[in-house]
N, C-alpha and C positions, 0 to 999 in steps of 0.2 A: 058849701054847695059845689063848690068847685072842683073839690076835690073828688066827690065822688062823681063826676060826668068824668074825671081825668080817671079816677078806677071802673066807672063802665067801659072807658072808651077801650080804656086798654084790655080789659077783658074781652069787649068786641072784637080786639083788634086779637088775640089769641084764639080768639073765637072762628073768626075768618083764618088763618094762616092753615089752626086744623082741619076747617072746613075743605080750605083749600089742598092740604097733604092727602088728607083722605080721598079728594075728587082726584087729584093726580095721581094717586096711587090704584084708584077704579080704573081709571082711565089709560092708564100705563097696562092694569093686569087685562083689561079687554085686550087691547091692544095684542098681548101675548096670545092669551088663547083665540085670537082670531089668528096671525100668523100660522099659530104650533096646527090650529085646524085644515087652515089651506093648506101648510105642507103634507100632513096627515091624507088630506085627499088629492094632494100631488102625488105621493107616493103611492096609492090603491091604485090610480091609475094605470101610472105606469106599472105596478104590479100586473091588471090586467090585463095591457098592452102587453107585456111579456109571456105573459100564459098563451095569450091568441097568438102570440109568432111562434111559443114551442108547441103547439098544436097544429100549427099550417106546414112547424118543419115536421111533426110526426108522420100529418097527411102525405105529405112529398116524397117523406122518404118511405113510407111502406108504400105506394104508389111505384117510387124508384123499383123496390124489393120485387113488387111482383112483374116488374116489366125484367128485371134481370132476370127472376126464375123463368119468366118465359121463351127469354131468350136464348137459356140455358137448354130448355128442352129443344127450340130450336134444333140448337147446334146440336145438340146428343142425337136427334134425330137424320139430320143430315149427315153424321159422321158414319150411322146406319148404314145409308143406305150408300156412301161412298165408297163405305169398306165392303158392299155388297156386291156394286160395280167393280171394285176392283176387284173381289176374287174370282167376278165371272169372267173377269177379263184375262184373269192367270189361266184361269181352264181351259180358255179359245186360246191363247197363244201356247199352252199348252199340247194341246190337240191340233194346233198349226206345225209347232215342232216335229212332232211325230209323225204327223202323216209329211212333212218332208224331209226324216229321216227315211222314213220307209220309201218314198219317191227315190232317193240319192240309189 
């Protein structure tokens, strides 16, 4: 009789250890796919986070774009009308010359 409570016991007792392998080895694989999850949606994240900053630099710089072209007209316009001033100011000193050639 004895012998077989010493062969249950030990079968219990292999009984439990796999019991026990298998619970650590659940226990260990959650473990994993909870980590590998959070990083996975560490990662999305900051993937999104990265879209929305290359989107605000888009915003910014076509923003930059169209104040440059405007300032470009700007200037092309002013250079207009400086060079327009200037040549009426070649014509009067022009016609200042001459009429104080003709004076001399």
């Amino acid at each position: 009789m004895n012998q077989e409570q010493v062969t249950l016991a030990a079968g219990a007792d292999e009984l439990g250890v796999l019991v026990g392998a298998v619970g650590a080895a659940g226990f260990f694989s959650l473990l994993i796919v909870i980590v590998w999850q959070v990083a996975a949606t560490w990662r999305a994240r900051m993937l999104a986070a990265r879209e929305q900053q290359y989107k605000e630099l888009a915003a910014r710089y076509a923003q930059l774009l169209e104040d440059t072209v405007e300032l470009q007209r700007r200037t092309v316009e002013e250079q207009r009308q400086t060079l327009d001033e200037l040549t009426q100011t070649r014509l009067a000193v022009g016609s200042m010359e001459k009429m104080m050639r003709e004076i001399e």
